[in-house]
FIFITOR-64253 format. One record per residue (C-alpha): residue in three letters; x, z, y; residue number from 1. Coordinates in Angstrom, 2 decimals, always signed. Example, Ala and Ser with C-alpha at 12.3 -4.5 7.8 and 13.67 -1.06 7.14 Angstrom:
<rec resn="ALA" c1="+12.30" c3="+7.80" c2="-4.50" resi="1"/>
<rec resn="SER" c1="+13.67" c3="+7.14" c2="-1.06" resi="2"/>
***
This chain:
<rec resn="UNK" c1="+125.64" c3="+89.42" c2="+95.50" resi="1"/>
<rec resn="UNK" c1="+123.90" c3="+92.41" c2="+94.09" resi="2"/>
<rec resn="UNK" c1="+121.95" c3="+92.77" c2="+97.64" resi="3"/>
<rec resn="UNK" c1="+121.52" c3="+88.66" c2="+97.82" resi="4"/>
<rec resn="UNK" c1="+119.56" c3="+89.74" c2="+94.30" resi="5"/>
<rec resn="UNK" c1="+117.68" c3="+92.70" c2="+95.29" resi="6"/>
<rec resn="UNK" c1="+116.32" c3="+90.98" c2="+98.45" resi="7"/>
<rec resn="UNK" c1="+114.57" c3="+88.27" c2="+96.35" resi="8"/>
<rec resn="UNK" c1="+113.83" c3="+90.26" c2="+93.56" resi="9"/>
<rec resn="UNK" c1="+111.38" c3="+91.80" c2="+96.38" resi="10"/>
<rec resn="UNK" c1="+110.15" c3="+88.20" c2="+97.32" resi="11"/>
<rec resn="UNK" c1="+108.57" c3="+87.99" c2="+94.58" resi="12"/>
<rec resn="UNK" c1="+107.17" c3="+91.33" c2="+94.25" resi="13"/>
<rec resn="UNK" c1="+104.96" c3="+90.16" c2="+97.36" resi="14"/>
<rec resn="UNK" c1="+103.12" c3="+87.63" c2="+95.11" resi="15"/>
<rec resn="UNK" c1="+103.45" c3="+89.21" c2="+91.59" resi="16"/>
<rec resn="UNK" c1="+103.26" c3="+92.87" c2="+90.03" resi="17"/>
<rec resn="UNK" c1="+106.01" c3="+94.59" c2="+88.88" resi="18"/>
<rec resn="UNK" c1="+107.67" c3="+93.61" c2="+85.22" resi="19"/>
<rec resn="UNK" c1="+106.76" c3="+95.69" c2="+82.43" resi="20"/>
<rec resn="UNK" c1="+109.20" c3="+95.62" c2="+78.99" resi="21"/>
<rec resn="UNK" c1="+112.49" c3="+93.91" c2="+78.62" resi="22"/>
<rec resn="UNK" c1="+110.71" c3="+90.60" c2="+78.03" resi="23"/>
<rec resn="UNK" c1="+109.02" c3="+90.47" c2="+81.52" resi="24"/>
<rec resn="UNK" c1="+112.21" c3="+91.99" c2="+83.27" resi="25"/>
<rec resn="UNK" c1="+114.46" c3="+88.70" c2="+81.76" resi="26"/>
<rec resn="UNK" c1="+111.63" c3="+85.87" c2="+82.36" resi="27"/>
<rec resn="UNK" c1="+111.46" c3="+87.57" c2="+86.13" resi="28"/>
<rec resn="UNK" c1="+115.28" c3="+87.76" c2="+86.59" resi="29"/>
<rec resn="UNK" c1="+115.49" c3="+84.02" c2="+85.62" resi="30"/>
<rec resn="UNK" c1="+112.71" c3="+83.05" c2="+88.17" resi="31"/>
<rec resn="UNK" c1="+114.47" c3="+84.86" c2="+90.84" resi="32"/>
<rec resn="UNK" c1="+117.25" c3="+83.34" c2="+90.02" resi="33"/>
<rec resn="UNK" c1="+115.45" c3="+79.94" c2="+90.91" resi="34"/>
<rec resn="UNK" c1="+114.73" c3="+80.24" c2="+93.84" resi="35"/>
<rec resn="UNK" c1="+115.40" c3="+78.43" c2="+96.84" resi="36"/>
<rec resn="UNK" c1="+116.36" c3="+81.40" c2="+98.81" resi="37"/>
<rec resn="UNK" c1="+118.68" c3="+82.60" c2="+96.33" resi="38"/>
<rec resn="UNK" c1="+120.44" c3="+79.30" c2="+95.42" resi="39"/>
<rec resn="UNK" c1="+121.50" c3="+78.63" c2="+99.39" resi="40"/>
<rec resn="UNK" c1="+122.00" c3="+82.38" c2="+99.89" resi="41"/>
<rec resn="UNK" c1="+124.74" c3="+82.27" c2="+97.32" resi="42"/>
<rec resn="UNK" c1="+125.56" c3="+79.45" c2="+98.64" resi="43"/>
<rec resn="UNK" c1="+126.35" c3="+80.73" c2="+102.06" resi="44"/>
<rec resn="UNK" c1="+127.44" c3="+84.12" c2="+100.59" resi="45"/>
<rec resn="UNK" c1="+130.50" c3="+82.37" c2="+98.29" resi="46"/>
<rec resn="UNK" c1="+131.26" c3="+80.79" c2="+101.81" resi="47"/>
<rec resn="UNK" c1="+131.79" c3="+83.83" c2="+103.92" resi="48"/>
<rec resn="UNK" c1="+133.20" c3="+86.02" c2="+101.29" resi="49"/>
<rec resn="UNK" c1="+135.97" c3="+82.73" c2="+100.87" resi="50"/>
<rec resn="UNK" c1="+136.86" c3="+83.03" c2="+104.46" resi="51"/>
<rec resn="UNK" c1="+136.63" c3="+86.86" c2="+104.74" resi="52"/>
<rec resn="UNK" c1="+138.92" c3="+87.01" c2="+101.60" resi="53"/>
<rec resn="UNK" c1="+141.72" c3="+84.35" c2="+102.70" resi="54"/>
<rec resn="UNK" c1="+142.06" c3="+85.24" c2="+106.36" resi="55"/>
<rec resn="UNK" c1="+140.94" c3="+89.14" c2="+106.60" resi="56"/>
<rec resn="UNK" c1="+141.79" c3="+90.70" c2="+103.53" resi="57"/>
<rec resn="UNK" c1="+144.63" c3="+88.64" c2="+103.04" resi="58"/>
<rec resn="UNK" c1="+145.94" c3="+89.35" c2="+106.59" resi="59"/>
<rec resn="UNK" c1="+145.51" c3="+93.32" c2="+106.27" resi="60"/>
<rec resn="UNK" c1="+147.70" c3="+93.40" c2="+102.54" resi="61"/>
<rec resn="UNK" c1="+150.20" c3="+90.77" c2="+104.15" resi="62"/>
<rec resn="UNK" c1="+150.67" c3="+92.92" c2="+107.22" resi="63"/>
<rec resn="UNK" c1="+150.49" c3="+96.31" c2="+105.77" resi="64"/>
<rec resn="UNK" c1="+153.33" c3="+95.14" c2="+102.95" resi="65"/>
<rec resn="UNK" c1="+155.51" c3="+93.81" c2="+105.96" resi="66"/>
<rec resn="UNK" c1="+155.40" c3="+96.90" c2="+107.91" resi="67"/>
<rec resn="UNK" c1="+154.93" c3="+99.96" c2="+105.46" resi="68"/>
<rec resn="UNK" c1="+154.99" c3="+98.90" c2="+101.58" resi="69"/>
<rec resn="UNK" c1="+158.05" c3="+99.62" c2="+99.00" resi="70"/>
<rec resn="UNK" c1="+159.36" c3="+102.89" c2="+100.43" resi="71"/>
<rec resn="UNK" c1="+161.54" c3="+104.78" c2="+97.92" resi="72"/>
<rec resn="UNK" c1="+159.63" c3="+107.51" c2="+95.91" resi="73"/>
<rec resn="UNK" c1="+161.82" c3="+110.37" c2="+93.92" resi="74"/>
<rec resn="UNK" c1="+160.56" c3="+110.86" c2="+90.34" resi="75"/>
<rec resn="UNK" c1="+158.24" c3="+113.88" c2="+89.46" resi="76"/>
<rec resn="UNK" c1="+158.06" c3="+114.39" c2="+93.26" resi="77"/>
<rec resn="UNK" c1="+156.84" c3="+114.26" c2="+96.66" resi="78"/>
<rec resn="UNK" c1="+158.01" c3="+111.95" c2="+99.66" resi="79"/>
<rec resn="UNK" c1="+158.58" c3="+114.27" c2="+102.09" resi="80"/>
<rec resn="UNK" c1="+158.97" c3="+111.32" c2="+104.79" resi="81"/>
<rec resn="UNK" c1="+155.37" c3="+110.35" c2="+104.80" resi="82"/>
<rec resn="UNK" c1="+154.75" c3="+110.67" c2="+108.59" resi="83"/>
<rec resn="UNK" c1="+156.85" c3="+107.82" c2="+108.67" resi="84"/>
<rec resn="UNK" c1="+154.36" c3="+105.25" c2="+107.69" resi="85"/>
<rec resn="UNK" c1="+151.99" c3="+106.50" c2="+110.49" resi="86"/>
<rec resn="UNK" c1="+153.63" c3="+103.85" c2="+113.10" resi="87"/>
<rec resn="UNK" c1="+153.62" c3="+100.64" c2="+110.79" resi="88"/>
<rec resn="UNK" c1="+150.43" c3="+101.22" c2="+109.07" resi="89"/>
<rec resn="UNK" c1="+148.94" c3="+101.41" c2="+112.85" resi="90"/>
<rec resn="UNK" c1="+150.46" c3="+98.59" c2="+113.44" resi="91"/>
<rec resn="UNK" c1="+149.22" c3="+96.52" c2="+110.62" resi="92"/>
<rec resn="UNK" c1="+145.73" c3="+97.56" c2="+111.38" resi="93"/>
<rec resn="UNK" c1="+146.28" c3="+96.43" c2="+115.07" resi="94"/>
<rec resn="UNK" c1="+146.88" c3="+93.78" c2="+114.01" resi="95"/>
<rec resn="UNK" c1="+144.75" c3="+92.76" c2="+111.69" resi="96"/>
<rec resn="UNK" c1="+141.38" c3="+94.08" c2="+113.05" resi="97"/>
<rec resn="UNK" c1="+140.02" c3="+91.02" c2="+115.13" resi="98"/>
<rec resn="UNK" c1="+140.77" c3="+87.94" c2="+112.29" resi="99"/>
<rec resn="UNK" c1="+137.28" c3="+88.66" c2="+111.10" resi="100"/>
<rec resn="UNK" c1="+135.51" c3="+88.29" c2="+114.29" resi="101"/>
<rec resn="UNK" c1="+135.02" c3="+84.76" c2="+114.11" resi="102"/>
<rec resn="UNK" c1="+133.83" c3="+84.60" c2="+110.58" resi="103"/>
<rec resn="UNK" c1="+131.55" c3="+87.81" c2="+111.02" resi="104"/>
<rec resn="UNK" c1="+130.47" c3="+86.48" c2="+114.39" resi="105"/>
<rec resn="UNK" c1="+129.51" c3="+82.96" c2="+112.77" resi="106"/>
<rec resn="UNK" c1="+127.37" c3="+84.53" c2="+110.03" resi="107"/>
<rec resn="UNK" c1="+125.45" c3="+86.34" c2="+111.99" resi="108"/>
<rec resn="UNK" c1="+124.41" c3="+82.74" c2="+114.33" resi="109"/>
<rec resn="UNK" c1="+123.67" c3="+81.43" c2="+110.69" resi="110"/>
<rec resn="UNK" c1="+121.22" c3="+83.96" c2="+109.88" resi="111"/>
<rec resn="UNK" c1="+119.86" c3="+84.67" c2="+113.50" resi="112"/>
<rec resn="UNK" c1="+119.30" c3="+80.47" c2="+113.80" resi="113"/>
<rec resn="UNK" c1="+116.64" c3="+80.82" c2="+111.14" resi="114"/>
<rec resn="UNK" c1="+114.49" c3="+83.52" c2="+113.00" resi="115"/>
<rec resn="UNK" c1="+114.24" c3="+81.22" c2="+116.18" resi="116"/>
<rec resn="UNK" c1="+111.46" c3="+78.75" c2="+117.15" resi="117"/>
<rec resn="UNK" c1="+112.25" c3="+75.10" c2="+115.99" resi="118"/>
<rec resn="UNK" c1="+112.64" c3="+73.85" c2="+119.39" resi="119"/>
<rec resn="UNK" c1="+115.52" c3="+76.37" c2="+119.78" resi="120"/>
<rec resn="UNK" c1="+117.30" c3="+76.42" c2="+116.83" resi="121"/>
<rec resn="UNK" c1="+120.43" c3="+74.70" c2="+116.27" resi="122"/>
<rec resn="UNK" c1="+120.00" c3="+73.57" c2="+112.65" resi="123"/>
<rec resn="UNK" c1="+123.07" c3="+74.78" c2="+110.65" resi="124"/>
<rec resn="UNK" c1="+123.04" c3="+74.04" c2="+107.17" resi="125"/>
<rec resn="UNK" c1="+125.22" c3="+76.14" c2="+105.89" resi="126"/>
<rec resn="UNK" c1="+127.86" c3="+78.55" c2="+106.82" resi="127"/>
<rec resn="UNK" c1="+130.67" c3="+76.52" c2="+106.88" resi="128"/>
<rec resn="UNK" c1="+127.99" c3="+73.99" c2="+108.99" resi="129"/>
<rec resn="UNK" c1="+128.05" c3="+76.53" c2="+111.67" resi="130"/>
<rec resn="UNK" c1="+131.71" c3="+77.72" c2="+111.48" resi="131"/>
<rec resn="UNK" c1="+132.90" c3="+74.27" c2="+112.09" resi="132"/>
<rec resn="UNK" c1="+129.82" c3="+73.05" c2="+114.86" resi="133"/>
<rec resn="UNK" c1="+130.14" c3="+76.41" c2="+117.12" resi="134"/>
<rec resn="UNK" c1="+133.22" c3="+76.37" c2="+118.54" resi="135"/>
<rec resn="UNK" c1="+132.99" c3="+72.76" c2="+119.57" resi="136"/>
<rec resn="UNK" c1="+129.23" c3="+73.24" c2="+121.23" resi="137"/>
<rec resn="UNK" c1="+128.97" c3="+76.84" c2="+122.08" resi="138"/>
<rec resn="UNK" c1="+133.03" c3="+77.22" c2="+123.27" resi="139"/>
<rec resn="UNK" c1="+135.64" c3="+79.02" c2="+120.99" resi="140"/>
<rec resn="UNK" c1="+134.70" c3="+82.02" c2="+122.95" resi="141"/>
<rec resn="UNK" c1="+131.51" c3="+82.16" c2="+121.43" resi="142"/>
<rec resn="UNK" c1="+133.43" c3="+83.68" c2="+118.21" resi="143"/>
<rec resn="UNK" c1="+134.72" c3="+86.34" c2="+119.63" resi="144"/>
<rec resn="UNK" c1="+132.05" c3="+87.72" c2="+122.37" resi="145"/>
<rec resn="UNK" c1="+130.94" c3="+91.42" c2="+122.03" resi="146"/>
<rec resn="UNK" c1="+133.44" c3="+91.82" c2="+119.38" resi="147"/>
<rec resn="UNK" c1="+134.54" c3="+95.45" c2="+120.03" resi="148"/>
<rec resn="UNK" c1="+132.51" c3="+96.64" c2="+116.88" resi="149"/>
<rec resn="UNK" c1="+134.13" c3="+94.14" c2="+114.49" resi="150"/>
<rec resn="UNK" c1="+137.46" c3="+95.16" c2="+115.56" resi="151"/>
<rec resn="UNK" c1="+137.19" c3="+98.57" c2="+115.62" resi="152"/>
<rec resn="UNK" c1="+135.52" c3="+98.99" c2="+112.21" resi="153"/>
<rec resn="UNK" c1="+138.67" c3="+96.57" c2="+110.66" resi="154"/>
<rec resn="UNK" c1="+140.94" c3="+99.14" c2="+112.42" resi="155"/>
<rec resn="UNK" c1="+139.89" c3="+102.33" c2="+110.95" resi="156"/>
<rec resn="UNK" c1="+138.80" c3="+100.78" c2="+107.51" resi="157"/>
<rec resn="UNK" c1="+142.46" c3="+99.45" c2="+106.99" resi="158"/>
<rec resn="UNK" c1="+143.96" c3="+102.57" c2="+108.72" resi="159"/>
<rec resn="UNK" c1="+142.21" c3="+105.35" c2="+106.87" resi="160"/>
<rec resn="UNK" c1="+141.63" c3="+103.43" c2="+103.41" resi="161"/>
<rec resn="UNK" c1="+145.75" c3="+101.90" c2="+103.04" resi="162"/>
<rec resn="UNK" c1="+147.03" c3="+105.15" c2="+104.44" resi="163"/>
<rec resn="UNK" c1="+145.02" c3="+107.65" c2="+102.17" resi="164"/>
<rec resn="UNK" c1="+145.24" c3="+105.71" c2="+99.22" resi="165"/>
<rec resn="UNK" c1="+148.90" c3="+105.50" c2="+99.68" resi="166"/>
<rec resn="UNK" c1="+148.98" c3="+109.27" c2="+100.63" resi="167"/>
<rec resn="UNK" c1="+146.96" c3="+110.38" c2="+98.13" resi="168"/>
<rec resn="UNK" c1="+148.92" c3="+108.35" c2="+95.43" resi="169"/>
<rec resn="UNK" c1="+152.35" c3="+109.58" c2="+96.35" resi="170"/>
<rec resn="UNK" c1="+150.53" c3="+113.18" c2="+95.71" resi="171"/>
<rec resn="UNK" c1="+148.26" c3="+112.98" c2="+92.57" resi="172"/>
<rec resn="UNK" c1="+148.97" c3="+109.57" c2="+91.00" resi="173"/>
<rec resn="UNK" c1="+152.64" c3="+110.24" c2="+91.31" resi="174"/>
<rec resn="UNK" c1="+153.11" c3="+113.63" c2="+89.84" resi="175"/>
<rec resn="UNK" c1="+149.83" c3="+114.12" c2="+88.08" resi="176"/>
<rec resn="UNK" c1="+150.67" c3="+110.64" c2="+85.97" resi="177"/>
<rec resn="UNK" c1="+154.42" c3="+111.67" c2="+85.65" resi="178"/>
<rec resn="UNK" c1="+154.67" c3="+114.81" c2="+84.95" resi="179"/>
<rec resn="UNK" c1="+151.24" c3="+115.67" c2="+82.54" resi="180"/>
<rec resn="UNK" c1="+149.53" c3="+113.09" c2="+80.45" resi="181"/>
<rec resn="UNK" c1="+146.75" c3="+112.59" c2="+82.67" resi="182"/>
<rec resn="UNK" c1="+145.98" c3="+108.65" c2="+82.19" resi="183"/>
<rec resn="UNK" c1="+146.69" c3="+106.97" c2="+85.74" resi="184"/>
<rec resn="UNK" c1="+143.66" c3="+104.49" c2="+85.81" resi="185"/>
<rec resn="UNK" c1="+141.21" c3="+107.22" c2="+86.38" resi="186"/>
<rec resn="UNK" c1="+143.61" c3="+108.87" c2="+88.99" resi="187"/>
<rec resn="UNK" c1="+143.43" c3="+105.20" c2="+90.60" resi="188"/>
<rec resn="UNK" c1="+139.86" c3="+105.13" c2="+89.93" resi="189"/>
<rec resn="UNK" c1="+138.99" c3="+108.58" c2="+91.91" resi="190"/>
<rec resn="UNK" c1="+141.79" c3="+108.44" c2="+94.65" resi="191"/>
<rec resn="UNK" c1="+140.34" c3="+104.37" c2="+95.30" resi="192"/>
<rec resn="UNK" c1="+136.85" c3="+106.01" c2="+96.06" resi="193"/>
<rec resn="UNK" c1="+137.47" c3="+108.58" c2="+98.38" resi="194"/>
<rec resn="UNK" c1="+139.55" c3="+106.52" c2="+100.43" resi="195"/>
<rec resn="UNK" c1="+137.23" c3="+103.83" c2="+100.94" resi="196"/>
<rec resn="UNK" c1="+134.78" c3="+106.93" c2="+101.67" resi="197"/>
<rec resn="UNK" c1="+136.61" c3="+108.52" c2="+104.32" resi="198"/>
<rec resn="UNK" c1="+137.22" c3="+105.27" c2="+105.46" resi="199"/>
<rec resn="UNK" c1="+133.71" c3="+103.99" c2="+105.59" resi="200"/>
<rec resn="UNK" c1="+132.48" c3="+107.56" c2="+107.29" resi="201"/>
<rec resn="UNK" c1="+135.14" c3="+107.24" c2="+109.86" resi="202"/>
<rec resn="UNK" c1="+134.38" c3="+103.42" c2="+110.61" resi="203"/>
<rec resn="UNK" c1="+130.88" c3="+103.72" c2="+110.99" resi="204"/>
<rec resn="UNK" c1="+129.68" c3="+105.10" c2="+114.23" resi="205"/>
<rec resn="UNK" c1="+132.14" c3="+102.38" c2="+115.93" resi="206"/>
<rec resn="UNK" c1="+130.44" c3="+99.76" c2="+114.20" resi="207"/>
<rec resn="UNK" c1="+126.78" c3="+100.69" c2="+113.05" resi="208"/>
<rec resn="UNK" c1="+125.68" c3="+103.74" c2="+115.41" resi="209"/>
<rec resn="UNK" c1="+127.40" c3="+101.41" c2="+118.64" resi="210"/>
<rec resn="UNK" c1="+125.40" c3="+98.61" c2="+117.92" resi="211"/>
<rec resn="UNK" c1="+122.14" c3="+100.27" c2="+116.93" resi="212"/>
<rec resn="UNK" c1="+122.99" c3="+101.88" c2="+120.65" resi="213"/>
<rec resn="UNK" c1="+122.97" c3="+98.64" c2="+122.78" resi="214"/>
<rec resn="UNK" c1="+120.65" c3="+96.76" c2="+120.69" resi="215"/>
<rec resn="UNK" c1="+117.63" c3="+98.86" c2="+119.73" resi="216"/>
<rec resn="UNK" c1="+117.67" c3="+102.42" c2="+121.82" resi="217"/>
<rec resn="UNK" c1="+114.94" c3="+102.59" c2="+124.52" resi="218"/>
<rec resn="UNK" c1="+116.19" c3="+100.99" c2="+128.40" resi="219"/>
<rec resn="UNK" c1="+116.20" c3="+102.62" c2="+131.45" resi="220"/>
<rec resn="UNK" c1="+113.67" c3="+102.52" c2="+133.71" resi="221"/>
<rec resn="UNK" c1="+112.78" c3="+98.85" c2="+134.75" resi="222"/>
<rec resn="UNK" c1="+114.51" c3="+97.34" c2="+131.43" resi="223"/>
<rec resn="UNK" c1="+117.76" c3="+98.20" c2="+132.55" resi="224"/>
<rec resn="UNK" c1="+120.36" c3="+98.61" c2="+129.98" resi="225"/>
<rec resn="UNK" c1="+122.73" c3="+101.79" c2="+130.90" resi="226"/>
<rec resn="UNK" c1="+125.69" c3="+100.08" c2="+128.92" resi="227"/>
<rec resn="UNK" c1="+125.34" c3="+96.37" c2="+130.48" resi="228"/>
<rec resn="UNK" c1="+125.19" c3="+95.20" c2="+126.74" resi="229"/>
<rec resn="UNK" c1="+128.97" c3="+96.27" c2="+126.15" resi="230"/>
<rec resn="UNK" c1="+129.75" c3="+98.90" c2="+122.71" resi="231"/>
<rec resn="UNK" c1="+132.84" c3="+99.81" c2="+124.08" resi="232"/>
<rec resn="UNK" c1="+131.07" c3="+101.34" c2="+126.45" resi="233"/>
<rec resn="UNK" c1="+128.50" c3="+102.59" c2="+123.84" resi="234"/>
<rec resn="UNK" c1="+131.40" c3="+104.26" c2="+121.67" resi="235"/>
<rec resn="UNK" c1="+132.52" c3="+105.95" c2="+124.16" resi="236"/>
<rec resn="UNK" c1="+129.15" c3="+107.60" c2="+125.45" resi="237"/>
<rec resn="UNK" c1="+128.86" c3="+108.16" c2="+121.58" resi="238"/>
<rec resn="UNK" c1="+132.47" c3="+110.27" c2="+121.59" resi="239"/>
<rec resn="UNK" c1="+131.99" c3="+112.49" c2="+124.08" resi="240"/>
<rec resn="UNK" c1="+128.12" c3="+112.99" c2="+124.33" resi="241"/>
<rec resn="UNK" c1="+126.52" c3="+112.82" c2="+121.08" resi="242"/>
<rec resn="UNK" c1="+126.25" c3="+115.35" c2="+118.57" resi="243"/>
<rec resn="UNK" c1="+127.90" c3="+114.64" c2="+115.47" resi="244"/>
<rec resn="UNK" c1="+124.83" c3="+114.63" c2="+113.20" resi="245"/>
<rec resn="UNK" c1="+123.50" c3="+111.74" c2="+115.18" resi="246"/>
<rec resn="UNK" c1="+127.22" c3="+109.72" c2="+114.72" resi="247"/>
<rec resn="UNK" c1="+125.90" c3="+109.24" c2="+110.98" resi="248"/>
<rec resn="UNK" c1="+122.05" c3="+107.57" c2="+110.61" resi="249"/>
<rec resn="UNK" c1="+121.66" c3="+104.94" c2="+108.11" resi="250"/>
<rec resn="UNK" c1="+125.09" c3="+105.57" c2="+106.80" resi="251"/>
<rec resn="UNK" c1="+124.31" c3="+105.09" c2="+103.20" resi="252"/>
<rec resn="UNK" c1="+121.74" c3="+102.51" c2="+103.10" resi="253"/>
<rec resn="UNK" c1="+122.66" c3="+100.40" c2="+106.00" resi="254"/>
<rec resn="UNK" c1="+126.20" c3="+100.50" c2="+105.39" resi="255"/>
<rec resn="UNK" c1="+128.33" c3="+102.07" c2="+103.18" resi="256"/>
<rec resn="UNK" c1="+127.02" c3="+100.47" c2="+99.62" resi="257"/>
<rec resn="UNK" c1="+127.05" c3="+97.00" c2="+101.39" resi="258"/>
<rec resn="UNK" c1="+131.10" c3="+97.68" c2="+102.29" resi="259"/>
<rec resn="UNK" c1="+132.31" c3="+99.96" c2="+99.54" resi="260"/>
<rec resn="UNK" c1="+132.46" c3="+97.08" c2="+96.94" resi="261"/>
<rec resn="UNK" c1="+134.62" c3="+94.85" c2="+99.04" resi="262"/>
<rec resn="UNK" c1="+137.56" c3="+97.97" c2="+100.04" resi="263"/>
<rec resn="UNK" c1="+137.08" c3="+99.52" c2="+96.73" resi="264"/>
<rec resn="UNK" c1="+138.37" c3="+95.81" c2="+95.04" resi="265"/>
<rec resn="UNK" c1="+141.06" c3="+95.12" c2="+98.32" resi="266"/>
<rec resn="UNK" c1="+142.39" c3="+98.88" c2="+97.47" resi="267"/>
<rec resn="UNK" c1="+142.72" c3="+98.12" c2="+93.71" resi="268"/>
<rec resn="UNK" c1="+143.57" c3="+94.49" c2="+94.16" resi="269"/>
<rec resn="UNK" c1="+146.14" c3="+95.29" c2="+96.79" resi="270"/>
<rec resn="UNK" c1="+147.60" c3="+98.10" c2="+93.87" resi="271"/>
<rec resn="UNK" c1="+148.23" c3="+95.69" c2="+91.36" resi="272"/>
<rec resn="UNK" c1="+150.42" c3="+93.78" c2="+93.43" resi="273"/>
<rec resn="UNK" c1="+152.35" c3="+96.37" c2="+93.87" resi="274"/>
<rec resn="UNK" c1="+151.57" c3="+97.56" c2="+97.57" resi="275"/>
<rec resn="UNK" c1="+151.79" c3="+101.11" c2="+96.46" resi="276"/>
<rec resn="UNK" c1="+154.61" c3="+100.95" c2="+94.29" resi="277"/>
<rec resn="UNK" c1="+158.22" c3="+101.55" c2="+94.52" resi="278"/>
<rec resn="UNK" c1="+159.89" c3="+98.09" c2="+94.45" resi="279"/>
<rec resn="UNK" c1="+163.03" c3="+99.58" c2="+96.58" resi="280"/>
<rec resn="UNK" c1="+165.75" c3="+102.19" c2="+97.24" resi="281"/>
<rec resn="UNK" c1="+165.39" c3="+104.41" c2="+100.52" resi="282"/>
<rec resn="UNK" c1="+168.94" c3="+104.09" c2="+101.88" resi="283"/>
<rec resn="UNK" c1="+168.59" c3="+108.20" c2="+102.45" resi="284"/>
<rec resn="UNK" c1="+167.43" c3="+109.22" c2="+98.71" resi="285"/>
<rec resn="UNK" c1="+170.89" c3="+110.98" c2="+97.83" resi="286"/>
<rec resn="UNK" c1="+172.77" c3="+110.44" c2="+94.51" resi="287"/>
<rec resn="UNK" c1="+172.12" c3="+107.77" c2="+91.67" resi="288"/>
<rec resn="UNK" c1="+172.19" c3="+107.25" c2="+87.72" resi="289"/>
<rec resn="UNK" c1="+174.52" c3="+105.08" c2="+88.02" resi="290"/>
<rec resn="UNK" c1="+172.16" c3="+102.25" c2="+87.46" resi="291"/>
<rec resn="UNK" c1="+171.54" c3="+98.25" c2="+88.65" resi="292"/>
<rec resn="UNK" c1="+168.59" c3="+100.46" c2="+91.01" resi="293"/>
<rec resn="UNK" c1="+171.04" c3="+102.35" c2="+92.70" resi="294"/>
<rec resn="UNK" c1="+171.87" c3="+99.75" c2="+95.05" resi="295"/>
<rec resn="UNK" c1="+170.90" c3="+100.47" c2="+98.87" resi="296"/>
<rec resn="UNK" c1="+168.70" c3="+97.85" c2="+100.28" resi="297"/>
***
């Protein structure tokens, strides 16, 4: 929303100079606030971020939680089983990675419908307008065409971000909480944000860099595209012949502040209920207390 904000914030710097004192900064926040632009973009935003949140974000904590949450961890200590949660948590993200596509996909004929020609656009109202008309005019196909860097930026987000914040967790927010007095919000707080960052570093030359590839680099000779239009084909021209200072342009502003909010909140969201916490006894953690937890599950 913060972006949605920003964007017409600089609408109206086009027609009007910039706000001077607190007084100028609240009358202009209110008038940006009234704006057409802004009213249907949160609109359309509140839409999306409904159907990202029920289907994608709800799929990758349901499947991780199926395959890989509620191991047994010993007190004031490490798991020293952790490789097993490699498997499941691939799994999950498996998975998981393509129930986006056709919500991702259908915002981005929402927006792009608005830079055509009148004759040629399609006239969707809203995002749910074009969710529901596309796969009934265009084919249900349409959804999920070129859809290699959807799914592979799902994968490695969920992968890297569930596994390291459940790694990292078992290692500092474990012992560090348990055994010193070291409050465990702020361990939370700091082991949350560099997950999602490895997570959004790792993600984005599949995604970004692939797409900047087909879409914008220079053609061949004659027009001719040397990938035929296909980022799988991209990413892997990308893996084995770029340098990795080139994997990495645009990272910050084009990317990772526009998908850090949303796997910062599914990370702590996903925390509080209880996908990182022990909720059951490993049938190979040894002797009990003697307690209504020592029973084997």
């Amino acid at each position: 929303m913060s972006i949605l904000f920003t964007e017409n914030w600089r609408l109206l710097l086009r027609e009007y100079e910039w706000p001077k004192g607190l007084k100028q900064y609240g009358i202009f926040t209110r008038e940006t606030m009234k704006l057409d632009n802004f009213r249907l973009g949160v609109k359309n935003r509140l839409q999306y971020a409904l159907c990202i949140g029920t289907f994608d974000i709800g799929s990758r904590l349901a499947l991780f939680r199926q395959f890989n949450a509620g191991w047994y961890r010993p007190f004031g200590s490490f798991e020293t089983n952790f490789y097993r949660k490699v498997p499941p948590t691939i799994i999950a993200a498996a998975l998981s990675c393509w129930v986006s596509v056709p919500f991702e996909l259908a915002k981005d004929a929402y927006y792009a419908d608005k830079t055509f020609p009148k004759e040629l656009q399609k006239g969707y109202t809203s995002y749910f307008n074009a969710l529901r008309r596309i796969p009934f005019e265009e084919g249900p196909y349409y959804l999920f065409k070129n859809s290699f860097p959807i799914c592979a930026k799902n994968f490695l987000q969920t992968l890297t971000a569930f596994f390291c914040y459940d790694y990292l967790k078992d290692k500092f927010g474990g012992v560090t909480h348990r055994i010193s007095d070291f409050p465990l919000p702020l361990v939370k707080l700091m082991i949350g944000a560099l997950s999602t960052s490895l997570a959004l570093v790792f993600s984005f030359p599949f995604y970004h860099t692939t797409k900047e590839i087909v879409d914008y680099w220079p053609k061949l000779k004659g027009g001719k595209d040397p990938w035929g239009g296909n980022y799988r084909k991209a990413a892997t021209w990308l893996w084995y012949h770029s340098m990795g200072s080139n994997y990495f342009p645009g990272l910050f502003n084009n990317y990772f502040w526009r998908q850090f909010p949303m796997l910062f909140t599914t990370l702590y969201v996903g925390d509080r209920m209880g996908m990182w916490n022990y909720w059951r006894n490993d049938p190979y953690m040894g002797a009990g207390n003697n307690t209504w937890e020592d029973t084997f599950s």
